[in-house]
N, C-alpha and C positions, 0 to 999 in steps of 0.2 A: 787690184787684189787678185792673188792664184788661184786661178778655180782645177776643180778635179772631176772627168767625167766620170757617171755612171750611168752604162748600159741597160737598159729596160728591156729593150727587144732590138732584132735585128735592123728596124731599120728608125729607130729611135734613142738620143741620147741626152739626161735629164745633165742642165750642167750644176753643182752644189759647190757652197764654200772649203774650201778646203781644211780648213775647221771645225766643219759641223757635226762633225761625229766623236769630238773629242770627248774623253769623260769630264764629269764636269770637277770642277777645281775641289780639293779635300779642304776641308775644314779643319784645323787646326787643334779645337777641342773635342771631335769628335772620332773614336776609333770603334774599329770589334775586335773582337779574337775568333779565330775562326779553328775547331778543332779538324788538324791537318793527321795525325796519328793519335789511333786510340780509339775509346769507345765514342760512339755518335759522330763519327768523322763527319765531315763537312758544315754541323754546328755552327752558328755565329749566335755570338752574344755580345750584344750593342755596350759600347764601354763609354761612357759620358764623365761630366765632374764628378759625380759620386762616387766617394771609392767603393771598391769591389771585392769579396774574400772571396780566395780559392780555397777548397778544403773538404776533408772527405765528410763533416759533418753536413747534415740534410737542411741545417738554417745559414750556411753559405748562398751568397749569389752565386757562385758560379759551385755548383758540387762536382766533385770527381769521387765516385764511389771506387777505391782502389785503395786496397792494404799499404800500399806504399806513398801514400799520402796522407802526411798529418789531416787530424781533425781539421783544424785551420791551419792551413800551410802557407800560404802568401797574401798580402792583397796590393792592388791597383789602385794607385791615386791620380789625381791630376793636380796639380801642385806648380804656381808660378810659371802656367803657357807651357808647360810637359809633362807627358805619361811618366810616371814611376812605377818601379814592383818591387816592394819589400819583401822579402823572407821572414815568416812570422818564427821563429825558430822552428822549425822544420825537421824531421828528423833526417829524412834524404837531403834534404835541401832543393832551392828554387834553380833553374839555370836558364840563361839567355845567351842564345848561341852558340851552347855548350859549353858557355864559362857561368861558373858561381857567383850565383846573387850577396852578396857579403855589407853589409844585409840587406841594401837598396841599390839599386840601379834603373836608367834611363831606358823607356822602351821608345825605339825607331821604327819607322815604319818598313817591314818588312822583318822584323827582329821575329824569332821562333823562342818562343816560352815552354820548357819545359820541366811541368808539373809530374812527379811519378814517372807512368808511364805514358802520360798523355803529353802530347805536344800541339801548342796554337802558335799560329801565326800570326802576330797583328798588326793591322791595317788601318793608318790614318786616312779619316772621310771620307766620302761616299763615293768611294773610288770602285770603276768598271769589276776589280778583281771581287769585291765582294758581290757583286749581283750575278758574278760568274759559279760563287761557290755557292751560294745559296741557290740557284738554281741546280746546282749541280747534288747538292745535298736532297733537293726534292725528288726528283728522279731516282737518286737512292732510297729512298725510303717511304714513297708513294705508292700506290697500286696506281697504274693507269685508266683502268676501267672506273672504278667507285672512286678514286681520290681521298680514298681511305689510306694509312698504314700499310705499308706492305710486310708481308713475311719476314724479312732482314730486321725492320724497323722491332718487329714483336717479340723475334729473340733478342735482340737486344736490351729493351725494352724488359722482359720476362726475367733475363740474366740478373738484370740490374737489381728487380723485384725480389729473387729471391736473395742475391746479396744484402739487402737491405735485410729481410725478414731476417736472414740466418745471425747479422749483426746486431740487430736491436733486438731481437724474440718477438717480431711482429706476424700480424697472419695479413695475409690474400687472401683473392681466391680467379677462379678462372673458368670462364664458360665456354665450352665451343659446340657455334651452330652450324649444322648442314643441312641445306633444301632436300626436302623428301622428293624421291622423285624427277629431279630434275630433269633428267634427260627427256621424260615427256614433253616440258617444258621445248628445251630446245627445237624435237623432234614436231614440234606444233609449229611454233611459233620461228624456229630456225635460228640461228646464235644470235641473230641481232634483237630477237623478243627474249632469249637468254640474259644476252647484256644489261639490255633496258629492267629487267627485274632484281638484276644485281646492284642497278645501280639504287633503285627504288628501297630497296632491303638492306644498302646500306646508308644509307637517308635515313632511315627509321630506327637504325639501332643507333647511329649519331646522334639522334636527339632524345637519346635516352641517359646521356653519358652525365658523371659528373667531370669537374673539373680534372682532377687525377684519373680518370676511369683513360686506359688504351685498348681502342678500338682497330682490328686488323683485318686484312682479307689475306688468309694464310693460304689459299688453295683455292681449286676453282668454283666452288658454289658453298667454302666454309670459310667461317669466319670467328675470331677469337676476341674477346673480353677481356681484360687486366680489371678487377677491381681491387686496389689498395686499400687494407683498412678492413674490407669485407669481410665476414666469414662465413661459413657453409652456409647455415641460415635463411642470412641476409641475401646471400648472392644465389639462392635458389628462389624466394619471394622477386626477385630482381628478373632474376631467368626467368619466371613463371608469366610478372607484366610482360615479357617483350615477347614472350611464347604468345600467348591471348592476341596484344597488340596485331602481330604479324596473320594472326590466324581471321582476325577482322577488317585487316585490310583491302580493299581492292586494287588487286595489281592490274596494270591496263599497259596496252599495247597495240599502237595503232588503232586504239578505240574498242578492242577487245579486253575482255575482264581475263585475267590469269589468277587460276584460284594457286596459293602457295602456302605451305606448314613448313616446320623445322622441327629437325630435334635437337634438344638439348640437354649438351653435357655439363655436369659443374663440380667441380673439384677445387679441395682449399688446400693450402698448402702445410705439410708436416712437418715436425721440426726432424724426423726421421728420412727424410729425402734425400739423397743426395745430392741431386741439382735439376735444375728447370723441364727437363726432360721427362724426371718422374712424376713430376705434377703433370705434363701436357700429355702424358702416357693416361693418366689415371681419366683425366677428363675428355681425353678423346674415347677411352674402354666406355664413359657412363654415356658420351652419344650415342656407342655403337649401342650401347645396351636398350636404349631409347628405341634405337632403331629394330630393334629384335621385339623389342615390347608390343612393336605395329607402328612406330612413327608418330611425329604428332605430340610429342610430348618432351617432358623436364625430366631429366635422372639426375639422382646425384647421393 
């Protein structure tokens, strides 16, 4: 059998099959689609026997919130050992590989679906290139430090939110927290006792979260809320547990106690807004106003 070296060190060489890194064989009923252009690029959603609706309503498996996608605009079957994608009558219509779905056709592996404005790619079985996007998708839209959401992830995320609101006449709302003080912080403790309580603070707003609730680190010592469903109220009583919570904590660092507060901001969303920005404007104004009040506290 052909073996293939690999180098360890200079004066070491391990010998391996020349197979053994191959990915491992695709499964025939198993695919994803993975969003290659559009919103939430890099996306995978796991495509099995069950069929699947694309469609810009919100009880779709697969939703694509875009005006130029019917409510139900396509679905995915598996049907006699191959993918299929029907065109549900559509107003734009379904396309695979830039030709018209009329009304069904055959999805290949490597075939690009193109819904609206969004386009996937799909990939039969548990093929290298999906663990490649998927990881590649994490890094976009991770925070490095906390392994929270990052920034990108929230506007997105926030975009999407108020499309929705402004579609159905639903309300949100949105809290944003900044450590008082922090640079003390740092300046004691040094950026790595800095880190270590970002990451503590964001552990503790995580486990406050519901299922729908998006949680982000938008900047460096703040952090933002999505509550869908919420309104002023609710997500000021909301703001107020995690205010307390944080304020009872003991943050520690290399065995020293770090005492930490926040303030917080919380804003709901108007049907007078124009877009995402004048909400994250208004809730970032009731932080600062927090912050003016002496710290340590909920505005809203």
């Amino acid at each position: 059998m052909p073996f293939k070296d690999q180098t360890t060190s200079a004066s070491q060489t391990v010998l391996t099959e020349a197979g053994a890194a191959r990915a491992p064989r695709p499964s025939n009923h198993n695919g994803c689609l993975i969003v290659i252009y559009g919103h939430q690029i890099g996306r995978r959603v796991q495509v099995g026997t069950e069929p699947l609706t694309i469609g810009r309503s919100p009880n779709c498996e697969i939703p694509v919130d875009q005006e130029s996608v019917s409510r139900r605009h396509c679905r995915i079957q598996f049907e006699d050992g191959e993918f299929l994608v029907r065109d549900l009558d559509s107003t734009n219509g379904t396309y695979v590989n830039d030709a018209p779905v009329d009304p069904q056709g055959r999805l290949r592996h490597g075939d690009q679906l193109m819904v609206g404005r969004t386009i996937l790619k799909f990939i039969v079985g548990d093929d290298v290139e999906v663990q490649y996007h998927e990881e590649i998708y994490r890094l976009m839209t991770t925070d490095g430090l906390t392994q929270l959401n990052n920034r990108r992830y929230f506007d997105d995320m926030l975009d999407r939110e108020v499309a929705r609101a402004k579609r159905y006449k639903r309300t949100f709302s949105l809290m944003v927290f900044d450590l008082d003080h922090f640079k003390r912080v740092n300046d004691r403790f040094g950026h790595l006792g800095g880190d270590a309580v970002l990451r503590q603070l964001g552990a503790i707003l995580l486990g406050r979260l519901r299922v729908n609730d998006v949680l982000a680190r938008i900047g460096g010592e703040e952090f933002a809320l999505i509550t869908p469903e919420v309104g002023l109220d609710g997500a000021t009583e909301l703001a107020s547990k995690i205010h307390r919570l944080i304020g009872d904590t003991r943050f520690e660092f290399e065995g020293s106690a770090v005492k930490v507060t926040v303030s917080v901001g919380v804003a709901e969303w108007q049907h007078e807004y124009e877009d995402a920005g004048d909400l994250l404007k208004t809730a970032d104004d009731k932080m600062y106003a927090a912050k003016r009040a002496g710290r340590n506290r909920v505005c809203s």
